[in-house]
C-alpha positions as CSV (number, residue, x, y, z in Angstrom):
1,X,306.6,-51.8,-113.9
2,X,306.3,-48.0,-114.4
3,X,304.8,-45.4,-111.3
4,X,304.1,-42.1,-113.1
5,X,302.7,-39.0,-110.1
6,X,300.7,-37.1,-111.8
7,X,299.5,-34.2,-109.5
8,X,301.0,-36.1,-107.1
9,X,299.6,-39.0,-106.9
10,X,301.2,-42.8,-108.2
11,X,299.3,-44.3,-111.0
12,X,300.4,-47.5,-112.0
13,X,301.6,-47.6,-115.8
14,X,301.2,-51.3,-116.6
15,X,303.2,-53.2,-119.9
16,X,305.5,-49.8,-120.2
17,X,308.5,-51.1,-118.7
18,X,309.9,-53.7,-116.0
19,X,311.4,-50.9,-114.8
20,X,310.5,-48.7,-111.5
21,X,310.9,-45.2,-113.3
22,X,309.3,-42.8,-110.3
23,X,308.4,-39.4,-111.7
24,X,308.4,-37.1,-108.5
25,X,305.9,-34.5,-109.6
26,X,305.6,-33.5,-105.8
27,X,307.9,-30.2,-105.7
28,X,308.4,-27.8,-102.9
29,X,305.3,-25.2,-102.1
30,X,305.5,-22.0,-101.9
31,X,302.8,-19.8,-100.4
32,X,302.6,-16.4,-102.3
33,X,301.1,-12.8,-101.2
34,X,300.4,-10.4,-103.8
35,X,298.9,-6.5,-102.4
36,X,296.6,-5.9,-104.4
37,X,294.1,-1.9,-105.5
38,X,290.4,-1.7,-106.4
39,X,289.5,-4.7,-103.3
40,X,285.8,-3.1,-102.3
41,X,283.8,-6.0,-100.9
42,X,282.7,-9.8,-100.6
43,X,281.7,-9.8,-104.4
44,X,285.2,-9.1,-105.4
45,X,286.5,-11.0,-102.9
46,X,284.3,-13.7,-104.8
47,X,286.0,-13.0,-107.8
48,X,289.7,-13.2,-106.9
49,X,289.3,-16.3,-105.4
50,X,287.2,-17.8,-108.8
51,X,289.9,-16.6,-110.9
52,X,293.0,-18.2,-109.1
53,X,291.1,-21.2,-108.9
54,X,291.0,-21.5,-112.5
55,X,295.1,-21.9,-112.1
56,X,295.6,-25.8,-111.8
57,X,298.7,-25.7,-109.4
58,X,297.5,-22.7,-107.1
59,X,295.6,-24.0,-103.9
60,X,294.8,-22.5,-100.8
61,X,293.7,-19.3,-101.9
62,X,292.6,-16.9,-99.9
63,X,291.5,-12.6,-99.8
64,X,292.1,-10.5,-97.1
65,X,289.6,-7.3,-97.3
66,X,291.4,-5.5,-94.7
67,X,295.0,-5.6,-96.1
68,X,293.9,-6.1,-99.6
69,X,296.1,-8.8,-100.2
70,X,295.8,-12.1,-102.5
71,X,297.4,-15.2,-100.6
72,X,298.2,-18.4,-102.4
73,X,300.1,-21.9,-102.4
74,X,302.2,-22.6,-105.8
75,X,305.0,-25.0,-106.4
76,X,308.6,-23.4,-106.2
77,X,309.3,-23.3,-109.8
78,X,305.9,-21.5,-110.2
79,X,306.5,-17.4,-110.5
80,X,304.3,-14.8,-109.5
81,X,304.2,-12.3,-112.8
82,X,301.4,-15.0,-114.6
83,X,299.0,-14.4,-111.5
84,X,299.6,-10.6,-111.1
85,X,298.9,-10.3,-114.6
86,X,295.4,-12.3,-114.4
87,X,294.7,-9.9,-111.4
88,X,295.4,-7.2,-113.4
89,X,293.3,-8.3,-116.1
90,X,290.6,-8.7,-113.9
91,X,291.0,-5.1,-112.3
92,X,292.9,-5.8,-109.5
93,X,296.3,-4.8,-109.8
94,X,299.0,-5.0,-107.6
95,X,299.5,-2.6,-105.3
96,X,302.6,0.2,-107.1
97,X,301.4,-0.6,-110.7
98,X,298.8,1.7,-112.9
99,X,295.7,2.1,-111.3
100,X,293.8,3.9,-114.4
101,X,289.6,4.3,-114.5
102,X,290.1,1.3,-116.9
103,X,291.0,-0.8,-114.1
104,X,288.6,0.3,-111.6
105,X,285.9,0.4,-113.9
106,X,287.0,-3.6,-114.6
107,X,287.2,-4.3,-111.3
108,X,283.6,-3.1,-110.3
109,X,282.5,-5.1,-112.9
110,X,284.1,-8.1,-111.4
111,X,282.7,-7.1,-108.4
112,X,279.2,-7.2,-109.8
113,X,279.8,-10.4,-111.7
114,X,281.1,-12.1,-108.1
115,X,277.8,-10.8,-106.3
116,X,275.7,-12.1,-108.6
117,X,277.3,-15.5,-108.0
């Protein structure tokens, strides 16, 4: 009999083996908090959270107006560069990177796009 956890929980893998092979899927969380520039309002806000939801292994996300920070759950082995970068992309750049017009102008345009939804 085979147990396979996928996203944690145990599915049972019937006529694989007569064996108990237990794949632990379940690592150590880690919650993550990324500063981030451009953070105007509830539409970007909006936004942020939309994109890090599209991230299968990030949960808990939540934006903080007032300190303009990204906060988020990840597994341990998960690293932060991947999710600064998709901030970036989206105007919203860590806080001590480039900050050109490019990026603001992107980042009122996400702003726009999160109002509207």
């Amino acid at each position: 009999m085979t147990f396979v956890a996928c996203r944690g929980d145990l599915y049972h893998a019937p006529g694989i083996s007569n064996t108990l092979n237990f794949v632990e899927n379940r690592s150590a969380m880690k919650k993550e908090v990324i500063a981030i520039q451009n953070l105007k309002c509830g539409g970007c806000v909006k936004s942020i959270v939309r994109l890090m939801e599209e991230f299968p292994e990030v949960s808990e996300v939540s934006v903080s107006l007032e300190d303009a920070t990204v906060t988020f759950t990840v597994p341990d082995d998960q690293h932060t560069e991947k999710y600064s970068l998709a901030l970036t992309n989206a105007g919203y750049p860590p806080e001590g990177t480039d900050n050109s017009a490019g990026m603001k102008a992107k980042s009122y345009v996400s702003c726009a796009i999160g109002r509207m939804s």
